[in-house]
Structure formats: structure tokens, C-alpha cells
C-alpha positions, -999 to 999 in steps of 0.1 A, spaced: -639 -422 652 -625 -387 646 -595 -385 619 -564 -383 643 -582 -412 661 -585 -432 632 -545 -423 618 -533 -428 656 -552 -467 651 -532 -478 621 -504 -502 628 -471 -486 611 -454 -518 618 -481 -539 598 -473 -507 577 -440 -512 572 -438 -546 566 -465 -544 539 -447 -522 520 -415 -544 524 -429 -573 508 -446 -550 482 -411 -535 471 -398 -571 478 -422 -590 450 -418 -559 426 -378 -565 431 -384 -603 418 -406 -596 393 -385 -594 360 -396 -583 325 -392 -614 307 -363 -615 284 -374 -641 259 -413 -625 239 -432 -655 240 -468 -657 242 -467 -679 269 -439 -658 288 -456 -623 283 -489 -635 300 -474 -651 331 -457 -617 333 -489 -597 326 -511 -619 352 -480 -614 384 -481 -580 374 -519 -571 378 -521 -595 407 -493 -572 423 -506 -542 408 -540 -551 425 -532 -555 459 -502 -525 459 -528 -501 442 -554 -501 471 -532 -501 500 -519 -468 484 -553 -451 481 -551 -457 516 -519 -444 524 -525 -415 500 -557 -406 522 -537 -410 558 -506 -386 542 -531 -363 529 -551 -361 563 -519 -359 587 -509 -331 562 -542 -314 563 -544 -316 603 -511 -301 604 -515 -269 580 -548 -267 603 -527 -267 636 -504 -243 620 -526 -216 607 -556 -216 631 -535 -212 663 -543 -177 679 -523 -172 704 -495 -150 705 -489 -112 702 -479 -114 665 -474 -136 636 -441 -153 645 -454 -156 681 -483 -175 669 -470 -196 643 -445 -208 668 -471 -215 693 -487 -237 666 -455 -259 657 -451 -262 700 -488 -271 696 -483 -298 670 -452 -315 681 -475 -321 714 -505 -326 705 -534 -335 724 -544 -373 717 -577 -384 718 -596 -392 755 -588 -431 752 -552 -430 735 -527 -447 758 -501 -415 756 -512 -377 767 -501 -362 737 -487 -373 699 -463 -350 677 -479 -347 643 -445 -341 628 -432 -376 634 -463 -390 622 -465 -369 589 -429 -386 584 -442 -420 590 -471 -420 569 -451 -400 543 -422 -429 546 -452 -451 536 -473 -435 509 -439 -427 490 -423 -458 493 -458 -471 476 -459 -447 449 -425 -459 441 -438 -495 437 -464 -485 419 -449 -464 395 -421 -492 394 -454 -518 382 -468 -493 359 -427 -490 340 -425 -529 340 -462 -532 325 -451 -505 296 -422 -526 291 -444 -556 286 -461 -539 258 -430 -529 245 -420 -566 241 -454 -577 233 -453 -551 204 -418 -565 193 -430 -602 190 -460 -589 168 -430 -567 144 -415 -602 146 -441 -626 137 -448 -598 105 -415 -601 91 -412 -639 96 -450 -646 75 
């Protein structure tokens, strides 16, 4: 299965909704307020478990933005004809906003711009999360660090 093929096959739907619940469960997932021991680990294990399962669906979507973006600059530069530059390079954004889909693809033709944007929409809005996971983990050390400064000055 050729690249396009394989981008065409994803389900942006399943897509979408996977990154919903993703931003969803990051949403309810609060730095705890009160440093417990107790508190800070519940906290720590939801946020690897999240961590886990956000952080390989977006090495995925990292690899389908990067290969839509790839095909595109492809489509872009390495389209000949035209009598000079401009003539070309718009025959190359014609070419890729009606682009020839593969033999078995139930449409004739897909426009690589619309689905740059989608898996863009995706990979972004899981960088987000992730970044989002990676902020509330530093602030768990943050409070993990203050109930050790605590338990100091208390013995």
C-alpha cells in the first residue's frame, strides 16, 4: 500500500473522536491541590496511563502530517508543465487540489490541501494534549518537591 493509499484509508472520524476524548480526559484531569503521598501517585499513574496511549497515537499523526506535507511540496515542485515558473507552479496547486486517487479509491480524484488540513487539525490538536500532560506532570513534581520542603521543616 502506497503512502496516499495508506493516508486516504485512515478514518478521520475515528480520528476525530479520539482526539476528543484525549483532550476530554486531559480536561478532567486536575493537579491535585492537597500533596499527599497518596494524592500525588493517583495523579502520577492517570497521567502516564493518559500520557501512554495520547503519546503513540501522535507518532502516528506526526508521520501522516509529515507524509501529506511531503506529497504536497513533491506535487508542487516536480510538476513540469508550463511555459515558466508561475505557469508551472500553478499547474502543480491545479494538480494537487485534484489529485489522482489510487485505482481502487471510491472517488476519481482527492485534494491534498483539504487533507493536509485534516491531518494537520489532528496532529496539532495532539501536540496540544500532549504538551498539556507533559505541563501537568512538571506540576506534579513541583508539588511532590513542596511536600518533601514540607516534611524537612516539620522533622
Amino acid at each position: 500500500m502506497g503512502m496516499l493509499e495508506r493516508l486516504l484509508y485512515e478514518d478521520l472520524l475515528t480520528w476525530e473522536n479520539t482526539t476528543r476524548e484525549y483532550e476530554d480526559a486531559n480536561v478532567l484531569l486536575k493537579v491535585p491541590n492537597e500533596n499527599s503521598p497518596s494524592t500525588l501517585h493517583a495523579f502520577n499513574i492517570n497521567v502516564n496511563e493518559l500520557y501512554t496511549k495520547v503519546i503513540h497515537d501522535f507518532a502516528r499523526a506526526r508521520r501522516n502530517k509529515d507524509a501529506i506535507q511531503r506529497l504536497i511540496k513533491t506535487v508542487l515542485e516536480d510538476y513540469y508543465k508550463g511555459s515558466n515558473e508561475q505557469a508551472r507552479k500553478a499547474a502543480g496547486i491545479q494538480l494537487a487540489r485534484a489529485f489522482p486517487a489510487p485505482e481502487n479509491f471510491p472517488v476519481q480524484t482527492v485534494n491534498l490541501f483539504d487533507l493536509e488540513d485534516a491531518f494537520n487539525g489532528i496532529f496539532y490538536s495532539l501536540e496540544a494534549t500532549v504538551k498539556s500532560l507533559q505541563a501537568k506532570a512538571d506540576a506534579k513534581i513541583t508539588s511532590n518537591s513542596l511536600l518533601n520542603i514540607e516534611k524537612n521543616l516539620v522533622c
